[in-house]
N, C-alpha and C positions, 0 to 999 in steps of 0.2 A: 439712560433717561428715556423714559416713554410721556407722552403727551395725549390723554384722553379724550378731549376736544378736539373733533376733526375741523378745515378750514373752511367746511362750508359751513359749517354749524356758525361759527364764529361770523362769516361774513352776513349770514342771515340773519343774527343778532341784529349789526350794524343796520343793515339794509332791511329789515321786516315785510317791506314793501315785494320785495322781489318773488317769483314763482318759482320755484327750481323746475326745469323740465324730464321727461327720459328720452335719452341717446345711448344707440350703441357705439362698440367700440369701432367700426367701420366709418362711423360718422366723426367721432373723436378725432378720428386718426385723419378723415382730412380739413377738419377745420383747423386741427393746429397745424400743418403743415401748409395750406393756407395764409396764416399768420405767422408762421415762418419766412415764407414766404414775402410777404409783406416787408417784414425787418431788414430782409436781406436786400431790398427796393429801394430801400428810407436813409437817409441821411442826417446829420444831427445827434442831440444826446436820446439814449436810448435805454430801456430798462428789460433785460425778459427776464424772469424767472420759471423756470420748467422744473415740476415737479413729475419725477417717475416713481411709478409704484416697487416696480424692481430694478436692479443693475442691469436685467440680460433684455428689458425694455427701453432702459438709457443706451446701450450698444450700439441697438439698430440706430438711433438716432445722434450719434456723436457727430461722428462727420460735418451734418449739419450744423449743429453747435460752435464747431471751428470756426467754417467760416463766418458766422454771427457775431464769435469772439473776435472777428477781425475788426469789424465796424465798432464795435463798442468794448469798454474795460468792464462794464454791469452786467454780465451775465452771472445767472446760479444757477446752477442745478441740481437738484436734490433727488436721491435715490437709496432704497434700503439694498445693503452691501451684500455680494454671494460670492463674489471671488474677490478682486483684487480693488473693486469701488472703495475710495476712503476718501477724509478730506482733503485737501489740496489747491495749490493758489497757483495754479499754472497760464493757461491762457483763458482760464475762467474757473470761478470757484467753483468748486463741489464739495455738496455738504452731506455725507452719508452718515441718514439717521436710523433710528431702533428699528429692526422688522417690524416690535411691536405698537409701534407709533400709529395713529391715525391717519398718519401720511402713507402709509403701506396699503391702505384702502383707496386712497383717493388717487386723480388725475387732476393734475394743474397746470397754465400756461399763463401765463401774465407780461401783458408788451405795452409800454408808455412810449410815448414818444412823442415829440414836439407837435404835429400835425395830427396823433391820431393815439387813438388806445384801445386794448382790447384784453379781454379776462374771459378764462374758460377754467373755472372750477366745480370741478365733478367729484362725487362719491359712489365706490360702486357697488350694485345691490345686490348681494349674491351671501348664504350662507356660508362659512368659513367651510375651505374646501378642504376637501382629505388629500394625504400626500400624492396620491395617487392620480385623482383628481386637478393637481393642479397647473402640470404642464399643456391638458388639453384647454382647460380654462385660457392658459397663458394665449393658447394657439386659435382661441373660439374668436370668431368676427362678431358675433353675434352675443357677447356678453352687456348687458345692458351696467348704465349710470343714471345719476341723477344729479342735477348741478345747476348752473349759470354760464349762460353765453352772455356777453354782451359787449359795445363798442360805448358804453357810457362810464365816462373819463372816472366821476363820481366812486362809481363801482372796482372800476380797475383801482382806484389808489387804495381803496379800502382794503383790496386783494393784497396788492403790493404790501401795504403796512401790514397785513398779519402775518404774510410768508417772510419778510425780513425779520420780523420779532421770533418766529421760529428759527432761521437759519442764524440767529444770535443765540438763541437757546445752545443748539451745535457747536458753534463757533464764535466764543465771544471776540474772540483777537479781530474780527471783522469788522468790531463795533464803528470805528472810523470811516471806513467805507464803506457800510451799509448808511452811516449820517451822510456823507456826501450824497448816496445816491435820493435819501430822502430830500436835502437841502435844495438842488439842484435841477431834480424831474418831477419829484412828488410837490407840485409848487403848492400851498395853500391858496384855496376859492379858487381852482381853475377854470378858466373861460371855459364859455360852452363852443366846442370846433362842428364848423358842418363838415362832416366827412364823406368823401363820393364812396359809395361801395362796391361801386361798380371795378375798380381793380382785384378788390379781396373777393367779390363772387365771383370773377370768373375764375382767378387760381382755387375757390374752393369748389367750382365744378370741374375743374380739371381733375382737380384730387377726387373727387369722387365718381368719375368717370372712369380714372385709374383705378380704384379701388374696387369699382364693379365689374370692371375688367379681370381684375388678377380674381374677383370671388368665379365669376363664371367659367375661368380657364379652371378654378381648382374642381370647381363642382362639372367642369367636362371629365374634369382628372378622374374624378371621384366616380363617375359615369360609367368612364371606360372599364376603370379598375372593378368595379360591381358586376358588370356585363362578361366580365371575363370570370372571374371567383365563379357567377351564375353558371355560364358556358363550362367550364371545367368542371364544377361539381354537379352539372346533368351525367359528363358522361362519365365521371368518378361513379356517380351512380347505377350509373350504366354499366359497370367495369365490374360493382361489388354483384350487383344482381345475375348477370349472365357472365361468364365465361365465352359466349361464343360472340368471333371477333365481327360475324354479319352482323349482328345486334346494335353492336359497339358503334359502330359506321352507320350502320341505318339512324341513327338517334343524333350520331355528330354530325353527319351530312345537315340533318334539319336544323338541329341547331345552332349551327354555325352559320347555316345561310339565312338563316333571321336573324342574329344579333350582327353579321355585317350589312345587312341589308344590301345583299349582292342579286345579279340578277339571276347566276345561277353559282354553282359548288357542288364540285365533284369531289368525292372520294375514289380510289382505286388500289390496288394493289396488284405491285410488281417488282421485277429487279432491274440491276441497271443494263444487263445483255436484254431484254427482253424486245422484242422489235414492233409493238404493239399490245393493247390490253383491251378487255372490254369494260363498258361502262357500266354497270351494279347499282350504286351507289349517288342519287343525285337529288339535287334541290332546285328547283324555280322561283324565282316570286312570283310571275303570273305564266298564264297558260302562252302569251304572247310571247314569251323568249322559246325558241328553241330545244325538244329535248333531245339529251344525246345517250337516254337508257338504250343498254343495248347495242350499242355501235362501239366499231371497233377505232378506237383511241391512236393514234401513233405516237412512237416514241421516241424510236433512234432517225425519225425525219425531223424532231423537235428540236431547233438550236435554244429556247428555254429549260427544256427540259434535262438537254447536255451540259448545259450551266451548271443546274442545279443539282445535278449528279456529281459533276465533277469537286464541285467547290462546299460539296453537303450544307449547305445553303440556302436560304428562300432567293427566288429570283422576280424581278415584277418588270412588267411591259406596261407603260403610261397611256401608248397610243399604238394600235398596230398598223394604222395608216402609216403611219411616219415613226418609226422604229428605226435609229439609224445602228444601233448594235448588234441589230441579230438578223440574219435573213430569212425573212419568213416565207421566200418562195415557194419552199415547196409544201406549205402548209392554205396557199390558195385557198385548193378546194375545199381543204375545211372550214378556212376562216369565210368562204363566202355560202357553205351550208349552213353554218353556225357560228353568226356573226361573232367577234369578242373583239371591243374596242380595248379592255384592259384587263392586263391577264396578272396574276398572282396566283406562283406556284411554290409550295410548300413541300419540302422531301418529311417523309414518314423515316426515321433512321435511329436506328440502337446498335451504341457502340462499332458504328461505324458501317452494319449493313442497312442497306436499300431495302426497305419495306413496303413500300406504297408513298402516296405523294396524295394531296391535298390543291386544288385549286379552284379560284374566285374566280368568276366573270363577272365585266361589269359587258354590259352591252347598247348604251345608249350613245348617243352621236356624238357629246361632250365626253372626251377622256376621264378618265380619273384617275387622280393623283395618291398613291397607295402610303399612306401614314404609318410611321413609325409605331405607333398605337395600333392598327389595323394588322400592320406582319408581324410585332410583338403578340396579337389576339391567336391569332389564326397559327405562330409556332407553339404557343403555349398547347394548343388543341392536339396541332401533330405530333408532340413530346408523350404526349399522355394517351394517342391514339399506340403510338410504338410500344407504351407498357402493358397497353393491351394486348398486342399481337403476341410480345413473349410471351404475355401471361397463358395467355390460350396456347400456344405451343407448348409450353411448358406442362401444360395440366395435359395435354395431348401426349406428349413423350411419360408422361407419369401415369396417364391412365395405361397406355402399350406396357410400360414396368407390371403395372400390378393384371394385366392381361396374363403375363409371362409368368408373374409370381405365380397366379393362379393355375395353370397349366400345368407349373413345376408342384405346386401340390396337389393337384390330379394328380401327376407323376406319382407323387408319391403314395397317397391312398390306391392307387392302382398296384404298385409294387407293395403293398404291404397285402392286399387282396388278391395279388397274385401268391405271395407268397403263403398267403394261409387258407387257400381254395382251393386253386389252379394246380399248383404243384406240387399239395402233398398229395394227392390223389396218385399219378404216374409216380411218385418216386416212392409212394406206401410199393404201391404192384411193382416196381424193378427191386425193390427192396427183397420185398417175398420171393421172387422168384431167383433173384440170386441167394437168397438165405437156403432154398428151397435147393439149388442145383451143389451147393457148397456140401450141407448135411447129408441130401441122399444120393454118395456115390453110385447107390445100385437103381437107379430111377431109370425106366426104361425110355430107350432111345425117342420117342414117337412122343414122350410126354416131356424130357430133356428138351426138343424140338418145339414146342407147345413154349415152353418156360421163354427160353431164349426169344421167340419171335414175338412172346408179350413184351419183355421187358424192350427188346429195342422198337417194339412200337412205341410205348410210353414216352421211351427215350427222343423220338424223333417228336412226338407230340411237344416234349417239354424245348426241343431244338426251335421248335417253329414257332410257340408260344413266347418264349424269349427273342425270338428274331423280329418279330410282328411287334412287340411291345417297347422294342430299340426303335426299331425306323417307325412307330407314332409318336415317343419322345423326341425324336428327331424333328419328325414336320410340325406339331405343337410348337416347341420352344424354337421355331424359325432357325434354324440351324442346319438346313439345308441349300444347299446352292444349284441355283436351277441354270440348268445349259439349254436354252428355246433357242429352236432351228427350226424352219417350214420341214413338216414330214408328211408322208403319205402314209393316212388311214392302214392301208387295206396291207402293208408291210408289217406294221405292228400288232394286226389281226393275226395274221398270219405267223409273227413269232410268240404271239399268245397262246394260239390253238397248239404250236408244236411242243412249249412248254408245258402244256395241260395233258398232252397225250403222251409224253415220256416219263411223268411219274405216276408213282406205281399207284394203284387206286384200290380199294374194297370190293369194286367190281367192273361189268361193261359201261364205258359211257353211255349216256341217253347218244339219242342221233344229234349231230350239229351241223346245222345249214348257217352259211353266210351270204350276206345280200350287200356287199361293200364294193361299189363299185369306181374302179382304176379310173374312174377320169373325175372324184371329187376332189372339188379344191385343196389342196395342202394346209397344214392346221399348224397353230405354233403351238410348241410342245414340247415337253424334254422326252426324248423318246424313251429311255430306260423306266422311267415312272409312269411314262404313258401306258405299256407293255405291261405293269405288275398290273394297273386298275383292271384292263382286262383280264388281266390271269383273274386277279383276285375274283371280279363276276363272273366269268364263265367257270371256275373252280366251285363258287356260290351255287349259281344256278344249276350244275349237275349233283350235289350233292345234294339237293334238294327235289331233285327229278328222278322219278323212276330210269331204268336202263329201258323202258320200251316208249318213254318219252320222247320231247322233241326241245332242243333249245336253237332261238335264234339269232341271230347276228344283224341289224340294220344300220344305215345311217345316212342322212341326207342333211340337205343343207337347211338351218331355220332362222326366216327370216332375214338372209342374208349375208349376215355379218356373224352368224355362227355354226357352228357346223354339231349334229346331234346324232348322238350315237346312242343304240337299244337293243338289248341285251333280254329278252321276254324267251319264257320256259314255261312247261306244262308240269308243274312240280306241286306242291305243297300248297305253295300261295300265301299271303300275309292279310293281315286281319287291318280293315280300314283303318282304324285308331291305334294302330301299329306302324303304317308307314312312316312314320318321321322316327319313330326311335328305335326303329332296326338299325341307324347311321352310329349310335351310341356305342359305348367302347363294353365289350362286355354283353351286349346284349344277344339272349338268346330266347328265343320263344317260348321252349318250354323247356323245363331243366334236362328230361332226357333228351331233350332232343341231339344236345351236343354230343351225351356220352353215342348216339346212335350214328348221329352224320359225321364225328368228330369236328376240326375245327375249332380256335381260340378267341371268335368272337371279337376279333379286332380287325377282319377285311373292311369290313365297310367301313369301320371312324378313319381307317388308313385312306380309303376310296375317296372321301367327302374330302379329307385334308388336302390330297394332291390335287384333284379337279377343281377345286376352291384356289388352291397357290398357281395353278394353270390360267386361272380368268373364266373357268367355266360354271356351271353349277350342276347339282346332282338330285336325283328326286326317284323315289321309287313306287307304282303303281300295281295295283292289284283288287282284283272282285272277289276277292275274298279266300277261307279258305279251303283246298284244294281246287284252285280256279285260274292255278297259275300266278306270275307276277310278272314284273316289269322293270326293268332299271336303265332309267335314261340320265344322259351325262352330255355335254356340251362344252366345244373348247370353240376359242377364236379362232377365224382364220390367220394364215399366215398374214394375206396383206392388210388385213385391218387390222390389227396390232401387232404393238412394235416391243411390248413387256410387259409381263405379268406382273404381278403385286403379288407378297405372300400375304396378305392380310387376305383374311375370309371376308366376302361382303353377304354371306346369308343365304340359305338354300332358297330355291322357287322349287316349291311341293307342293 
């Protein structure tokens, strides 16, 4: 049974006179409660009828109904059914009618009673909603009606009699006691009651006092909840756009210390042994607080900070005057450079390591009291500062892969350009010459002699070519292991020059003078690699010098903190727009040159690798050519550094 006359329609029939008004559902909600109110005050025979649009809107209001059913046997209530609503004659009737009823539109509340009456029948104005649509409807405060309030007796029975003639529709078997209730309350010609209204407006400003209460607490809810989505997807965008983790921090510091309206917020990063940090990262709200860029931060003097490491935890301080949990003695002095009445500290943590750490100051005289909302904002922040950090680590350890990948295929285009340059060359000529000594037994002695000292020249060229192209595969793909010890200079000159001058050469060396003198600082260094770079320069620079030349040896200290070694000859010389890629693997000036000086054209990429995995750098100078050159090289000293890097940080040329 569906009924297509809704009950205001029908009441406004009756009543023509009447205005219907619009109210929302926030208003609704506490006039009948209001008027529940009321009933549940009153004494006497009594009539309600409450009509709901849905079951899961009669729920929230059952409770109330019980006790209503206490007072009186005439209670109804009427609702369209979604679970288990049907009818029933228990401690008050219920009459559950069609969804598609006009009753499924509307809102009703109807209260007679000896002293007083009151009717609120509404219809509500809203397009027929989509499924989807219509649990938020359910949940909107803000969905509007149109209907009848009113406290005139007249009106209320008019109510009354149409909702009983409905709820007989439903339920006829009721017919006897919906007549009592007519016979008995709905009296015919009822007197006119003065009624004070003064009870029913204050419970319905209470209810709507309530009611603007819980809107404000939602729309704080709602506040918070925006501000953080906001806050987290600045720096999600932050995260898509740069990879680099200062970025990430510089963006969340700021805005983080504007949506908490803190007075300052720091970001930092650290571990949990770390015994201090410096500060990078920070926000103010005015120039009057305090900055702490740049200063050095404590950590393991921090009893906050040991909290919140141990317990991977936010930890917060209300008041640092009167903090009876944590002793902030030794943290005085900072707290009285840099005032912080209340502190919130946030660990930065993935999968269990310490990343950096996150915290608020507030710093005005009144404390503040740190909200669950405020340390929920602020971890949400450092959750997603941590997937930043791996992420950058991550692409860091991935760019080093694809550093190495690439190396390794240098590697290999260099071996495949060795193999089809380099070394068919000597192995053509060892080839010939032993083909040559094999066929002509009668080959005289003096040219026998000739053959022989070709081919194991070759042979030792291709010895040296393959030893020089292992140990640069080696320093390339980091696969070396460096043993740094404080050494003295002028020892590993020294076992250079004797290696230089006990193999066997082409001709006289050029002259060689050294200027390295026994009282420079000692240099950190692995001595055996230290010894080749020299061999390999001063091997360079005579082959490129005449035997009536001159090559020399210097080094002194530069700038302090490093020590520079020079290696300058009176040879050949290199051409300006050549100095940087004489360091290149392979490279040779001019094509005879190599078949005249020999040499495999991989001293120097070897030179560059080792002084670069030393901490130093390498550069080579020259006014041109036949004007001489220059090759200068730079290690730390011993007591300013305590360990090299193999990572190259780039020539200064």
């Amino acid at each position: 049974m569906s009924i297509s006359e809704s009950v205001l329609e029908a009441l406004l029939k009756r009543s023509p006179h009447l205005r219907p008004q619009l109210y929302f559902k926030s208003s609704l909600t506490a006039l009948s409660h209001a008027m529940e109110d009321q009933v549940l005050a009153s004494t006497g025979k009594l009539l309600v009828i409450a009509s709901f649009q849905r079951e899961r809107f009669y729920r929230q209001e059952s409770h109330r109904y019980l006790r209503i059913a206490a007072l009186t046997s005439q209670v109804y209530v009427l609702a369209a059914p979604e679970t288990d609503f049907m009818n029933r004659s228990e401690q008050y009737e219920t009459v559950a009618f069609d969804p598609s009823d006009q009753l499924s539109q509307e809102w009703h509340l109807v209260v007679i009673g000896q002293q007083y009456s009151a009717c609120l029948v509404c219809r509500e104005r809203t397009s027929l909603p989509t499924p989807a649509d219509a649990v938020e409807m359910a949940m909107d405060q803000t969905r509007r009606f149109e209907g009848v309030w009113t406290f005139d007796r007249q009106v209320s029975y008019q109510a009354a009699e149409i909702l009983l003639d409905r709820i007989l529709d439903y339920r006829p078997e009721l017919a006897a006691k919906v007549a009592a209730a007519k016979a008995e309350i709905l009296l015919p010609n009822p007197a006119k009651l003065e009624v004070d209204p003064d009870p029913f407006a204050q419970r319905l400003v209470t209810h709507l006092q309530a009611g603007q209460y819980k809107l404000l607490k939602a729309y704080r809810s709602i506040a918070t909840q925006e501000r953080k989505e906001r806050l987290v997807n600045s720096i999600t965008t932050a995260m898509r756009q740069s990879l680099n983790p200062d970025e990430i921090f510089r963006v969340s510091v700021v805005e983080l210390g504007k949506v908490m309206q803190s007075c300052r917020c720091i970001i930092y990063r650290c571990k949990e042994t770390d015994l201090s940090t410096r500060i990078v990262y920070e926000y103010r709200r005015d120039k009057r607080v305090a900055s702490l860029l740049d200063q050095e931060w404590p950590l393991q003097t921090n009893p906050l900070f040991q909290t919140v490491v141990q317990q991977q935890a936010s930890g917060a301080i209300a008041n640092t005057s009167t903090e009876p949990h944590f002793d902030l003695s030794p943290l005085k002095p900072l707290l009285k450079r840099s005032p912080i009445r209340s502190w919130l500290m946030v660990p930065v943590v993935n999968q269990g390591r310490l990343l950096g750490m996150v915290e608020m100051h507030h710093c005005q005289k009144e404390p503040h009291l740190w909200t669950e909302e405020e340390r929920s904002l602020v971890e949400s922040v450092a959750s997603q500062l941590g997937v930043a950090v791996i992420q950058a680590e991550s692409y860091a350890n991935l760019e080093d892969l694809n550093e190495q990948l690439e190396a390794l295929e240098r590697t290999r285009s260099n071996l495949i350009a060795i193999t089809g340059h380099e070394l068919r060359t000597p192995l053509s000529t060892i080839q010939v010459c032993l083909e040559s000594l094999a066929s002509e037994p009668d080959m005289p002695t003096e040219l026998r002699q000739v053959m022989l000292s070709t081919a194991l020249s070759d042979a030792e060229r291709m010895r040296k070519l393959v030893q020089d192209f292992l140990t640069l595969s080696r320093l390339e793909s980091g696969r070396v292991e460096w043993h740094l010890e404080p050494l003295a200079l002028q020892e590993c000159v020294d076992l250079a020059l004797s290696s230089l001058r006990t193999r066997e050469l082409d001709g006289p060396l050029p002259k060689i003078e050294t200027n390295v003198s026994g009282e420079l600082p000692l240099v950190k260094a692995d001595g055996e690699w230290l010894v080749e770079v020299l061999a390999k320069l001063l091997d360079n620079a005579c082959k490129f010098t005449e035997s009536t030349g001159e090559v020399m040896i210097e080094a002194h200290q530069n700038g302090g903190k490093m020590l520079e070694v020079t290696i300058a000859d009176t040879g050949r010389g290199i051409e300006p727009n050549r100095l940087e890629v004489v360091f290149d693997r392979f490279y040779q000036e001019e094509g005879a040159l190599r078949r005249t000086a020999g040499g495999t054209g991989l001293g120097l990429a070897i030179c560059r690798q080792i002084i670069l995995a030393l901490g130093g750098q390498i550069w080579a100078e020259s006014g041109g050519r036949d004007q001489g050159s220059q090759f200068h090289f730079t290690l730390p000293l011993a007591q300013e550094v305590t360990s090299a890097s193999p990572k190259a940080k780039g020539d200064r040329r």
